[in-house]
One Martini backbone bead per residue (centre of mass of N, CA, C, O) as a GRO file, in nm:
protein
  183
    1UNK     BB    1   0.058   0.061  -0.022
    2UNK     BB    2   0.298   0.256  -0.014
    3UNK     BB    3   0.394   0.256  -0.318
    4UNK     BB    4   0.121   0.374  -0.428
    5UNK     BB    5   0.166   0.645  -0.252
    6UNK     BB    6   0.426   0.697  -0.409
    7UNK     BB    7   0.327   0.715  -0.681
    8UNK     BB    8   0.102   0.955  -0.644
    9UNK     BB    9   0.358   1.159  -0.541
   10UNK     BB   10   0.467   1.175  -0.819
   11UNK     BB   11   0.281   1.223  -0.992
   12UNK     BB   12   0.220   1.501  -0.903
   13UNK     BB   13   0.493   1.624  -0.881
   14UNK     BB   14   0.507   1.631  -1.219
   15UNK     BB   15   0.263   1.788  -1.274
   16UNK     BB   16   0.355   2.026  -1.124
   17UNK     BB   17   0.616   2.095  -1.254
   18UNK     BB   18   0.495   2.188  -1.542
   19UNK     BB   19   0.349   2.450  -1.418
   20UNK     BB   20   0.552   2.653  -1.310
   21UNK     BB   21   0.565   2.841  -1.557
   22UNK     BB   22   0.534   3.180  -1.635
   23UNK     BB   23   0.580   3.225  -1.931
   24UNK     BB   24   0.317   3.368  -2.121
   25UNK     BB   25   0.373   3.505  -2.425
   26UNK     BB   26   0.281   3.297  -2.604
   27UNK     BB   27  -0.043   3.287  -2.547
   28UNK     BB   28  -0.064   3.549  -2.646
   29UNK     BB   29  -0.005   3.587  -2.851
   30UNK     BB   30  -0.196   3.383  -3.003
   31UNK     BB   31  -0.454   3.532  -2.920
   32UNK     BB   32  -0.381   3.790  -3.116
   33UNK     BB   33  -0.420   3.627  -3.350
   34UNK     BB   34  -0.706   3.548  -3.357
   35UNK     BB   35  -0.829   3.829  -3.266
   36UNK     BB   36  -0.701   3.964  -3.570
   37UNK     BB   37  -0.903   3.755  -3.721
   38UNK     BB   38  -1.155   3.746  -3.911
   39UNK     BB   39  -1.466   3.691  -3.951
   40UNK     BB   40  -1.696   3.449  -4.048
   41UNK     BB   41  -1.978   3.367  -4.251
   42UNK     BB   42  -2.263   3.274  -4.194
   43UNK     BB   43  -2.511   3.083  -4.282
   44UNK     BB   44  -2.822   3.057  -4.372
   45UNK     BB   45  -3.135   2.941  -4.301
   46UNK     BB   46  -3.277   2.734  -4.425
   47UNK     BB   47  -3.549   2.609  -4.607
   48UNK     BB   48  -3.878   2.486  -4.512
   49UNK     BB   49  -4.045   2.241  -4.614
   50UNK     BB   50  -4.346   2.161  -4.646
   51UNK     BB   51  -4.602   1.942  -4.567
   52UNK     BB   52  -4.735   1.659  -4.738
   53UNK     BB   53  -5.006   1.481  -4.784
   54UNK     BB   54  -5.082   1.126  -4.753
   55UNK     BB   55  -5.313   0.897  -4.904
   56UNK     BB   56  -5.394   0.600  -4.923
   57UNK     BB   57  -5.406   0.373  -5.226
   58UNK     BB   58  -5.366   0.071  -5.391
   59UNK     BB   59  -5.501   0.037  -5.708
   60UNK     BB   60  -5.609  -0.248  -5.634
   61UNK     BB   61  -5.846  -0.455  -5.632
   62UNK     BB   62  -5.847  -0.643  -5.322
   63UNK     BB   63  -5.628  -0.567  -5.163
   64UNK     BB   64  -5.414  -0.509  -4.880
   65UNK     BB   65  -5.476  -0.405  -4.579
   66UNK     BB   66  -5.230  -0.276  -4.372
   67UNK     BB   67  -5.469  -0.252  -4.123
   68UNK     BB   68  -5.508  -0.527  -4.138
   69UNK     BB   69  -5.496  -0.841  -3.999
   70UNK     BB   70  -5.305  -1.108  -4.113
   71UNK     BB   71  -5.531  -1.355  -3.991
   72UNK     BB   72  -5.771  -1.248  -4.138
   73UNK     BB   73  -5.727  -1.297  -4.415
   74UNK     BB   74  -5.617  -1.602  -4.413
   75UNK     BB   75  -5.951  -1.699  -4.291
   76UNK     BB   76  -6.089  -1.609  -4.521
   77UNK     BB   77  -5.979  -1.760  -4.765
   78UNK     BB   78  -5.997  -2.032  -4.646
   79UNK     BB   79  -6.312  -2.003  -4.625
   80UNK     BB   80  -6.356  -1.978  -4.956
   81UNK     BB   81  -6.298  -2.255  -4.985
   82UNK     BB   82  -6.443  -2.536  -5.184
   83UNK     BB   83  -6.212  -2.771  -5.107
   84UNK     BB   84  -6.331  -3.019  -4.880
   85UNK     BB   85  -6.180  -3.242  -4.971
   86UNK     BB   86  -6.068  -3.473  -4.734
   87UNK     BB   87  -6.136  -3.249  -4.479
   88UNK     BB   88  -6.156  -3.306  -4.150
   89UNK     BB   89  -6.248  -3.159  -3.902
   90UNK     BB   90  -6.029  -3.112  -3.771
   91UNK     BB   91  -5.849  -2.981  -3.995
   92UNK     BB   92  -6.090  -2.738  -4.027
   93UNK     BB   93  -5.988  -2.625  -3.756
   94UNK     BB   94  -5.729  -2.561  -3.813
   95UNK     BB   95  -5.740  -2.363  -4.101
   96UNK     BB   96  -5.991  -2.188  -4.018
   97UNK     BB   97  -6.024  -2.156  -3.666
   98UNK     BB   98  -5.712  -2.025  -3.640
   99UNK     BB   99  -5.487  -1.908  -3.539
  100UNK     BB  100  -5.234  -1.691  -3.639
  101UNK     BB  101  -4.856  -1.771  -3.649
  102UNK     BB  102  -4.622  -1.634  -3.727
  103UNK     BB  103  -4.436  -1.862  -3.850
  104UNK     BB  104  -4.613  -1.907  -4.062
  105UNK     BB  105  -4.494  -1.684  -4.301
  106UNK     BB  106  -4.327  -1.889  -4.376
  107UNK     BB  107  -4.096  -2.106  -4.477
  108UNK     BB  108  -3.953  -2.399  -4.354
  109UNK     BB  109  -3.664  -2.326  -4.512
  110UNK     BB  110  -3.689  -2.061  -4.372
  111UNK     BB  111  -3.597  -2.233  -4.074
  112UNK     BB  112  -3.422  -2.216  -3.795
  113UNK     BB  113  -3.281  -2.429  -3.599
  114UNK     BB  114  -3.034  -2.333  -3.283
  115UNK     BB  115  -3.218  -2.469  -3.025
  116UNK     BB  116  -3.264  -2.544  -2.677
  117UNK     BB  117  -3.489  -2.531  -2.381
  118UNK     BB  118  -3.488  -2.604  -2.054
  119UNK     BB  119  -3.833  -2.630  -1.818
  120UNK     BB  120  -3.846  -2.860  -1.671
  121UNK     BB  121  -4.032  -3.067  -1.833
  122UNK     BB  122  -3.956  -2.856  -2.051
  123UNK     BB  123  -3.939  -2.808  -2.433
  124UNK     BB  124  -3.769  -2.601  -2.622
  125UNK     BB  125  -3.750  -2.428  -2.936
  126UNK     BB  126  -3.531  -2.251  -3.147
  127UNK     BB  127  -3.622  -2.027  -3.396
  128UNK     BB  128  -3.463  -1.825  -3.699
  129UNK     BB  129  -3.557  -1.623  -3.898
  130UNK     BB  130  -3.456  -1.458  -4.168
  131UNK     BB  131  -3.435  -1.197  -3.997
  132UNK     BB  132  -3.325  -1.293  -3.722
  133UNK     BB  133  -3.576  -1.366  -3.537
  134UNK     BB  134  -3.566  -1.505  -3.189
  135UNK     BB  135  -3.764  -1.838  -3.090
  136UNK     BB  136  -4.025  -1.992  -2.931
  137UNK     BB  137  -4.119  -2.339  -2.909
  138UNK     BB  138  -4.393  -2.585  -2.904
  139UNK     BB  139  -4.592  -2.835  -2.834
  140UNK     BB  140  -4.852  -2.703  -3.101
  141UNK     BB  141  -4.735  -2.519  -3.295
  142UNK     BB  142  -4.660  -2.327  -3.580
  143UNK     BB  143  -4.498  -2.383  -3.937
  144UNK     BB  144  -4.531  -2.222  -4.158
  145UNK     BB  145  -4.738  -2.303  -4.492
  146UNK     BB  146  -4.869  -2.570  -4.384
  147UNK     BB  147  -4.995  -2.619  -4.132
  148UNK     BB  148  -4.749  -2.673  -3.889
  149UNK     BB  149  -4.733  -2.912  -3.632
  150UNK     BB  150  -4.595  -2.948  -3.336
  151UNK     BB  151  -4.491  -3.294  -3.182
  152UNK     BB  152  -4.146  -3.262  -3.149
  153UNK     BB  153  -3.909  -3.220  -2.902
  154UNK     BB  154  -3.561  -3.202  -2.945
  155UNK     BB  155  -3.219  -3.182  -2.952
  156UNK     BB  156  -3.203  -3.195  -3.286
  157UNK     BB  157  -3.533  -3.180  -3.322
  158UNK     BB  158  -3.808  -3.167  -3.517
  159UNK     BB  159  -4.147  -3.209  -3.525
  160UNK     BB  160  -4.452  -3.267  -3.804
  161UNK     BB  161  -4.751  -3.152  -3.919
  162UNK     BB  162  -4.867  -3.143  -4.252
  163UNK     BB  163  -5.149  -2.936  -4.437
  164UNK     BB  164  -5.219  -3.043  -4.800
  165UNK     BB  165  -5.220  -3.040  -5.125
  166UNK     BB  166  -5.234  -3.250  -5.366
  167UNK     BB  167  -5.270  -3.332  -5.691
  168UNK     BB  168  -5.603  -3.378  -5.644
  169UNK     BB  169  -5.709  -3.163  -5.429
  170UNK     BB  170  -5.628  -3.318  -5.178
  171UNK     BB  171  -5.626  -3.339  -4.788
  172UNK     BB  172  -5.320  -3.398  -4.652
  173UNK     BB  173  -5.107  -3.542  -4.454
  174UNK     BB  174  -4.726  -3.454  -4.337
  175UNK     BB  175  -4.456  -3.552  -4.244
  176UNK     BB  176  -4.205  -3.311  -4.090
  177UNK     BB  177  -3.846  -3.210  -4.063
  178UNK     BB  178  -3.628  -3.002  -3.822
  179UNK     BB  179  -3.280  -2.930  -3.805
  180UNK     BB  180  -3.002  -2.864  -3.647
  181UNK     BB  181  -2.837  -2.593  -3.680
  182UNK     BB  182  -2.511  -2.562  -3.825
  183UNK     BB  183  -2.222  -2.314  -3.880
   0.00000   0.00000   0.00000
């Protein structure tokens, strides 16, 4: 501890040393000759353009109102479809009068598993969208664009069961499969 001490009245004692002298000469000098030289011209301030009103109008009938929320579009859309060939009541609860899930817009190949959360008996899924932005999902939640709904979730996938369109435009269940990304 006395070091230390020895060290910081030293330190003081060189930058007081640096103080000592009187001689302010130069520094007069420098004050007078800033002070002889001419001041320079303000540039006036710019001039403010007025706000112009828009008013939003899509231009195209039908289009998608950007102020209705985007699962209200879509539980409509599917349920004006007509081909209820192949789909059980199940299936039509899950399609039609379920709320949309934020991961439902994406597709599930853009969709990537990054990690798992373990909280008491719960296994979390961690997901990471296109735009980088990391989700937390459980089993019963939905990923993807084909109403994919969560059945199992590991250490290294997900596991998940999407309801398509066959090429009969019959509705069908079909398992799919998300692996644990390593970059």
């Amino acid at each position: 501890m006395e070091k230390a001490h020895l060290f910081l009245l030293m330190g003081i004692l060189l930058v007081l040393c640096g103080c000592v002298t009187s001689d302010m000469s130069e520094l007069e000098r420098e004050v007078e000759q800033i002070l002889t030289r001419p001041g320079g011209r303000i540039a006036p301030i710019p001039a403010i353009e007025p706000y112009e009103a828009y008013t939003y109008q899509s231009g195209k009938e039908g289009a998608r109102d950007p102020f209705q929320l985007f699962y209200e579009k879509v539980k409509l859309d599917l349920a004006e479809q007509d081909e209820d060939e192949g789909l059980t009541e199940a299936m039509e609860r899950e399609i039609k009068y379920r709320n949309r899930e934020e991961l439902e817009s994406y597709e599930l190949d853009s969709l990537r598993m990054v990690g798992t959360l373990e909280d008491s008996d719960d296994l979390w899924g961690i997901i990471r969208d296109p735009d980088g932005t990391v989700h937390r999902v459980k089993v019963g939640n939905y990923l993807g664009r084909n109403i994919g709904k969560i059945l199992n979730i590991y250490e290294d996938r997900i596991e998940l069961r999407e309801i398509i369109k066959n090429n009969d435009g019959r509705w069908e269940e079909r398992p799919a499969a998300m692996a644990l990304y390593e970059e």
